[in-house]
C-alpha atoms as a printed R data frame, in Angstrom:
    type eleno elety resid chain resno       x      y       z
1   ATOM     1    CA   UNK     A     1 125.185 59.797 184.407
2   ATOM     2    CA   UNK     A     2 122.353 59.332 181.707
3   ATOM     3    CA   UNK     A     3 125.194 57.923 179.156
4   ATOM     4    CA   UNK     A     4 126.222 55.045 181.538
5   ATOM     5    CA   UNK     A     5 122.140 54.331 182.569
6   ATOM     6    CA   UNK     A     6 121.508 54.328 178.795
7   ATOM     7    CA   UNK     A     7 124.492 52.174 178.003
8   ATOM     8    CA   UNK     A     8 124.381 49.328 180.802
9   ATOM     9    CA   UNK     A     9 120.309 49.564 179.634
10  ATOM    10    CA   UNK     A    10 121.525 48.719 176.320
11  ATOM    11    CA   UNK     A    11 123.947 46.279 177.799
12  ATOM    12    CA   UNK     A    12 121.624 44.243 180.005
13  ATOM    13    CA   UNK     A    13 119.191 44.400 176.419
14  ATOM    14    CA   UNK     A    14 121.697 43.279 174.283
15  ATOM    15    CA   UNK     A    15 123.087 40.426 177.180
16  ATOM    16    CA   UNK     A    16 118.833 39.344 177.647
17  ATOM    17    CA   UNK     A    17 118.776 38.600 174.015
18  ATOM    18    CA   UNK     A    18 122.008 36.536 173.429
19  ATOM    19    CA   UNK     A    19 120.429 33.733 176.354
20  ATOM    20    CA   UNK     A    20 116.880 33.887 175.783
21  ATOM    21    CA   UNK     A    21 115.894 30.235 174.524
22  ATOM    22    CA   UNK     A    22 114.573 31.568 171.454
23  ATOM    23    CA   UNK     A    23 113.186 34.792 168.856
24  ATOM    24    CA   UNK     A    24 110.663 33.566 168.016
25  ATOM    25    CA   UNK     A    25 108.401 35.124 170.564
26  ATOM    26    CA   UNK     A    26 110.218 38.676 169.081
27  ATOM    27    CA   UNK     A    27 109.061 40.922 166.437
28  ATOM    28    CA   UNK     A    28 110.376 40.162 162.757
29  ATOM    29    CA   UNK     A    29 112.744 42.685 162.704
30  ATOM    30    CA   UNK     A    30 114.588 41.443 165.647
31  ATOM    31    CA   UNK     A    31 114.642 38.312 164.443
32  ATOM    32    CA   UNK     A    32 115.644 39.360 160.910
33  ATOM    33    CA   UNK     A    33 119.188 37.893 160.480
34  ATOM    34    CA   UNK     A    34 121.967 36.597 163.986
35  ATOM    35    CA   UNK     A    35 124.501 37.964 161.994
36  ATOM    36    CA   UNK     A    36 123.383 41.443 161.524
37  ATOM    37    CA   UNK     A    37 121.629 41.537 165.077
38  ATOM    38    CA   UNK     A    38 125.310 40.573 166.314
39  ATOM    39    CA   UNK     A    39 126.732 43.888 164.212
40  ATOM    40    CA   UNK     A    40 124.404 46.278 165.068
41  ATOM    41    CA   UNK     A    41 124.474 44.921 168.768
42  ATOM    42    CA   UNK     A    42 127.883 45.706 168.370
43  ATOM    43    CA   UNK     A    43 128.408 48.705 167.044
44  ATOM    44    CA   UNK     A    44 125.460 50.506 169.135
45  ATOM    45    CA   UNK     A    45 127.166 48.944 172.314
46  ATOM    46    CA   UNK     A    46 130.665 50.328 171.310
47  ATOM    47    CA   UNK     A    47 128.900 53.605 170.224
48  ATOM    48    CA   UNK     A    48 127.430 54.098 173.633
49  ATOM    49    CA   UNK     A    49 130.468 52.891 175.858
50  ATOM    50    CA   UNK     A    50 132.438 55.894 174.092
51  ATOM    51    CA   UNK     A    51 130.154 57.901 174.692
52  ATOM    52    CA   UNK     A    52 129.374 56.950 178.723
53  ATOM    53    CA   UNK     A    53 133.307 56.108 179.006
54  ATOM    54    CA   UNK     A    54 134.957 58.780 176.906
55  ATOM    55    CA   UNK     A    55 138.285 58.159 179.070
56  ATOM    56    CA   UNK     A    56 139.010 54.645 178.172
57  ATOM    57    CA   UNK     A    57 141.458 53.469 175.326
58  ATOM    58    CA   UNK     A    58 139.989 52.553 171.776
59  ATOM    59    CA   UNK     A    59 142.277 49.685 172.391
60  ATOM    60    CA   UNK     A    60 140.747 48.377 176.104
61  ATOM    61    CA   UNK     A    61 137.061 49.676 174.908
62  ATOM    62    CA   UNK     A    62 137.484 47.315 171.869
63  ATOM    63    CA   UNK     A    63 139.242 44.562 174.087
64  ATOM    64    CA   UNK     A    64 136.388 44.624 176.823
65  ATOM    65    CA   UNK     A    65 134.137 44.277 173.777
66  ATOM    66    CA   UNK     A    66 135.389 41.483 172.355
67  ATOM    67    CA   UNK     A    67 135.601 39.561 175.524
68  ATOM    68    CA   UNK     A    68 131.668 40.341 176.600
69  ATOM    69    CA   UNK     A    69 131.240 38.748 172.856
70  ATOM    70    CA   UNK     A    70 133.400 35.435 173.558
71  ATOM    71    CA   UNK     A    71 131.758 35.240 176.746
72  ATOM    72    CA   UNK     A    72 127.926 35.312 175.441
73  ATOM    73    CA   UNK     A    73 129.230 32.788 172.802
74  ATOM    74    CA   UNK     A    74 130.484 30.648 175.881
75  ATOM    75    CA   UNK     A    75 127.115 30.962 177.734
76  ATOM    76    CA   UNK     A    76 125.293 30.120 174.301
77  ATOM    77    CA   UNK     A    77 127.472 26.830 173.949
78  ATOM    78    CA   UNK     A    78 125.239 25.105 177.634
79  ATOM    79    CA   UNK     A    79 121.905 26.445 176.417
80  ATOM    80    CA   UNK     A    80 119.832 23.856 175.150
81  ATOM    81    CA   UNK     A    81 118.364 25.930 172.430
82  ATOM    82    CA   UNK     A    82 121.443 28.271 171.694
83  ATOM    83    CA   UNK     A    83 124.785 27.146 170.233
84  ATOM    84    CA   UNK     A    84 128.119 28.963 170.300
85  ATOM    85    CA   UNK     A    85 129.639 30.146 166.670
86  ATOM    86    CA   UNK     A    86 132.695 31.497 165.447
87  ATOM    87    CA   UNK     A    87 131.577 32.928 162.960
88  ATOM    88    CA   UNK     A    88 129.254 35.708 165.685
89  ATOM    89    CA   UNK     A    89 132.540 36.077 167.314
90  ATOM    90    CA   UNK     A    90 133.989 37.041 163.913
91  ATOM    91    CA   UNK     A    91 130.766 39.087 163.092
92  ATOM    92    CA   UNK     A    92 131.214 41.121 166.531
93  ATOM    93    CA   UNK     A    93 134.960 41.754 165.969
94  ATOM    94    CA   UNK     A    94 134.145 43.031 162.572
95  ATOM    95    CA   UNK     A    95 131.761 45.268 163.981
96  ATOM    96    CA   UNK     A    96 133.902 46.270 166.731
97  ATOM    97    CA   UNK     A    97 136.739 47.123 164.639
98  ATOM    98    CA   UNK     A    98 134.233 49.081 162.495
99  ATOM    99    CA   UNK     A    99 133.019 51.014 165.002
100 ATOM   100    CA   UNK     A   100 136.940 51.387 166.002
101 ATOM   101    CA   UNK     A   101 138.027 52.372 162.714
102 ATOM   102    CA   UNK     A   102 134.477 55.388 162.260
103 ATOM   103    CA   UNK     A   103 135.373 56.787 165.671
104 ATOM   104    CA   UNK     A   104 139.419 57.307 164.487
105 ATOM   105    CA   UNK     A   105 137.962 58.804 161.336
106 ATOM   106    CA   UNK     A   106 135.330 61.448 163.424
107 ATOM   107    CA   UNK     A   107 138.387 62.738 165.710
108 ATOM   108    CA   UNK     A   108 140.426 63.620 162.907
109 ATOM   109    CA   UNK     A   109 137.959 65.189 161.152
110 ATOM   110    CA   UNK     A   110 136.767 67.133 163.983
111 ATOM   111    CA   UNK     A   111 137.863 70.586 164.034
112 ATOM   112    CA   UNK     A   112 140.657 71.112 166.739
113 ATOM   113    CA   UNK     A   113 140.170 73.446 169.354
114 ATOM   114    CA   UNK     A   114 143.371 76.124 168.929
């Protein structure tokens, strides 16, 4: 129960962020750089669905991902002070088949139980 409050938390961060009209008002860090906000987002939000959702496919988990990502882009594109890109799509499938690609590598490193 505390994995799914801490990822929809997460979520509805992440989802606040993508349609606010603007960073400025945010600290530096956030701010920093779109494209590496969009990975981390990305990443951490992948991260934490596995880990409130252990039962769902790599494939759907990465699928649902990638929609939520098209979807912000689509909400960005009637903001007046946003504007949809390609290239964050690109930058969240990256990340998303990064996170994809280190959570394949932990289970077959992980020591099976015989």
């Amino acid at each position: 129960m505390l994995r799914k409050f801490i990822f929809w938390s997460i979520f509805i961060v992440v989802t606040l962020l993508a349609i606010i009209p603007t960073y400025e008002p945010l600290p530096e860090v956030v701010s920093l750089s779109d494209k590496l906000n969009h990975f981390a987002a990305f990443i951490t939000l992948f991260t934490l669905h596995t880990l409130a959702y252990p039962t769902v496919s790599l494939q759907n988990r990465g699928l649902w991902l990638l929609f939520y990502g098209i979807g912000i882009e689509g909400i960005q594109s009637f903001l007046p002070t946003r504007s949809a890109s390609i290239e964050d799509i690109a930058v969240d499938a990256l990340a998303i088949l990064a996170a994809m690609a280190m959570q394949t590598l932990l289970l077959r490193l992980r020591p099976s139980a015989s």
